[in-house]
C-alpha positions as CSV (number, residue, x, y, z in Angstrom):
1,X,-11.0,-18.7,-3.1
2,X,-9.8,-19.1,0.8
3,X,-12.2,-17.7,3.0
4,X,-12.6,-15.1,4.6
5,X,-10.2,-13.1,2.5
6,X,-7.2,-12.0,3.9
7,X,-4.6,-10.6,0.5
8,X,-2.9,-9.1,3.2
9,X,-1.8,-12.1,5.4
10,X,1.6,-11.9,3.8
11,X,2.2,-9.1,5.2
12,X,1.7,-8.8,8.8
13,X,3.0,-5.5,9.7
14,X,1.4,-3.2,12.4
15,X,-0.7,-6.5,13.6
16,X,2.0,-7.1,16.0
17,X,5.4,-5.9,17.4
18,X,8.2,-7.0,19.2
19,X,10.6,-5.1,21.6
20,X,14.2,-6.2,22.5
21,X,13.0,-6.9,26.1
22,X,11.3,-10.0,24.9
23,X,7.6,-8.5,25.2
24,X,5.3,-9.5,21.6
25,X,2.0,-7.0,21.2
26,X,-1.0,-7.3,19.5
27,X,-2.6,-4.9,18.4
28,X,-6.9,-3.7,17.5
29,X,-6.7,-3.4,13.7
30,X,-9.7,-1.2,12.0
31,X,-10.2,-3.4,8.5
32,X,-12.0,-6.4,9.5
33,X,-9.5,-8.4,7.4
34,X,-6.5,-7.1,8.9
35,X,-8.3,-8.4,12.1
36,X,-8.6,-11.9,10.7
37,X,-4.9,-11.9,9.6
38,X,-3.7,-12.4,12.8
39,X,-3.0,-15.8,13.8
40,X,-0.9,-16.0,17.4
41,X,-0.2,-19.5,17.8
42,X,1.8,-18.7,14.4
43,X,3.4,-16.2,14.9
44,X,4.2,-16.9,18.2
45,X,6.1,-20.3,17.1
46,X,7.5,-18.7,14.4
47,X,9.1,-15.8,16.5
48,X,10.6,-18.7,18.8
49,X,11.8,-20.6,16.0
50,X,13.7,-17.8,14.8
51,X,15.6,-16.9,18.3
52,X,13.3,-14.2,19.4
53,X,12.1,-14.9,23.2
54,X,9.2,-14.6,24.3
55,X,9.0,-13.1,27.7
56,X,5.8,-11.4,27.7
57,X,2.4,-10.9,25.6
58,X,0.1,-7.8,25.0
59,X,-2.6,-8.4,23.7
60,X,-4.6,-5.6,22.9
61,X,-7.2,-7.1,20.3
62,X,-9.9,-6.8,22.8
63,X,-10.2,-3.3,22.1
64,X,-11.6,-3.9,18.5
65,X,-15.1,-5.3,20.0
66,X,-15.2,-2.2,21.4
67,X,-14.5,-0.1,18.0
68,X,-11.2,1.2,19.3
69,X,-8.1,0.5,17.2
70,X,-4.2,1.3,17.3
71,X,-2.7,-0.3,14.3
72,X,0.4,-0.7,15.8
73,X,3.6,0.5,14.0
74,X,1.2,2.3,11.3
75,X,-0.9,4.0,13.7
76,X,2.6,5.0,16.1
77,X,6.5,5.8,16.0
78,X,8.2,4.7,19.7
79,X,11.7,6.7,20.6
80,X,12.7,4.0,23.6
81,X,15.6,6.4,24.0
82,X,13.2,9.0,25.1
83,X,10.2,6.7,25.9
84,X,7.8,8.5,23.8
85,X,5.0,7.8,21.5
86,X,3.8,9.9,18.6
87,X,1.0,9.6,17.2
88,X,-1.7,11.2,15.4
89,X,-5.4,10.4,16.5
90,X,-8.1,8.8,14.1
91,X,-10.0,5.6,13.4
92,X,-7.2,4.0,13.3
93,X,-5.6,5.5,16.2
94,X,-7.1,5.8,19.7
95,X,-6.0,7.7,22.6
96,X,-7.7,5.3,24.4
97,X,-5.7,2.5,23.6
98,X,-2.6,4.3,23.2
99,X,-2.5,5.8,27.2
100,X,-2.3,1.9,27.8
């Protein structure tokens, strides 16, 4: 068995995001082995092979060492029409985080 487990490595969703201006986020993830899912370098070469560029990085993975987490799409739903967030607060989502 690989260590550490990751099942969910296939599925990378709500460890990052991508907006059409070229910007690539990361974000704090609660589960420990959603944490240890992310690999940048990765994605980040495999976002540029596919045509997407790269014209600036957030990364907001710091926050977990300080318990604070936004799971990214999961944790919030972005109207850029409007430039709003919703969300609704819990481990998984902090205010914190979010204002940034």
């Amino acid at each position: 068995r690989p260590s550490p487990r990751t099942p969910d490595a296939v599925f990378p969703n709500n460890t990052f995001s991508t907006e059409h201006d070229g910007t690539l986020v990361f974000y704090p993830m609660l589960a420990l082995n959603r944490r240890l899912e992310l690999q940048p370098e990765l994605l980040t070469s495999s976002l540029r092979a596919a045509g997407f560029s790269i014209t600036r990085t957030m990364d907001w993975t710091p926050w977990a060492l300080e318990g604070v987490f936004l799971e990214g799409t999961g944790s919030v739903v972005l109207s850029h029409r409007d430039r709003k967030a919703f969300a609704v607060l819990s481990p998984r989502t902090s205010a914190l985080v979010l204002e940034r």
